[in-house]
C-alpha positions in Angstrom: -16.3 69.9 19.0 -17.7 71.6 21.9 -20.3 73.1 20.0 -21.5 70.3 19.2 -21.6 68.4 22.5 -23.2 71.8 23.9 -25.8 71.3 21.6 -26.6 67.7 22.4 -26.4 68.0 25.8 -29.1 71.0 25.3 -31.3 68.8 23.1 -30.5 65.7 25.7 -31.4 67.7 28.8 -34.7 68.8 26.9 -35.7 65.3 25.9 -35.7 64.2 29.5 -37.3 66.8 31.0 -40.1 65.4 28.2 -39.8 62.0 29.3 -40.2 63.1 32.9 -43.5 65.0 32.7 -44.9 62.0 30.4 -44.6 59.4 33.0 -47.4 59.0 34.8 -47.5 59.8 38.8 -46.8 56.1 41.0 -49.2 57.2 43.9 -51.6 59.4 44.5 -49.8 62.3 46.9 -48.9 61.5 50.4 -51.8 59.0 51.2 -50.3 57.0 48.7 -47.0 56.9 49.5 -47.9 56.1 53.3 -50.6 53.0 52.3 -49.4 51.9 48.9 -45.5 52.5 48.9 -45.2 48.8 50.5 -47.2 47.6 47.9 -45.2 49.0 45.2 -41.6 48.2 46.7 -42.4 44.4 47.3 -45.4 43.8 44.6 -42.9 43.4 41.6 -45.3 45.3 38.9 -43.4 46.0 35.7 -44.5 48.5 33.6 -46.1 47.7 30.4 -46.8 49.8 27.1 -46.0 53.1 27.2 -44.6 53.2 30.6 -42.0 51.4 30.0 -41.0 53.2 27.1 -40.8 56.1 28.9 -38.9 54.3 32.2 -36.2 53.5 29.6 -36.3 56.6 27.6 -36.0 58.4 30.7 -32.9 55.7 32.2 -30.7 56.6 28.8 -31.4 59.9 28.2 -30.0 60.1 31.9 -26.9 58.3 31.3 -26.2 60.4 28.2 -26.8 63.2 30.3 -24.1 62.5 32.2 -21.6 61.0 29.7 -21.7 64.6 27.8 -21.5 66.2 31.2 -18.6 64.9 32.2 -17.1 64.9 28.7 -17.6 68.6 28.8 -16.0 69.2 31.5 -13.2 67.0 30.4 -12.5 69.1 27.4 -13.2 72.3 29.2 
């Protein structure tokens, strides 16, 4: 049993670290953040295509993450 949750939190932990370095960068460096991070907290743009595949990919691989985290250290 703990082998196996070891192993899927190995393979879970990899898979986000994937999804992370896919997503594409919200503003360009510190200029970006100082003009255009207004913009982004009270413009309301949802990501589309493959962005938002990897916004939720990235959300429950995260969760999962943390369920087998604390489930390991439950049976531990």
């Amino acid at each position: 049993m703990m082998a196996v949750a070891m192993t899927l939190l190995i393979i879970d932990a990899i898979v986000l670290v994937v999804f992370v370095l896919l997503q594409s960068g919200k503003s360009a460096g510190l200029s970006g953040a100082i003009s255009g991070g207004a913009e982004q907290l009270f413009g309301k743009q949802k990501a589309r295509g493959i962005d938002a595949v990897l916004h939720r990919g990235t959300i429950i691989t995260s969760v999962i993450l943390f369920v087998l985290t604390f489930a390991i250290a439950y049976i531990l």
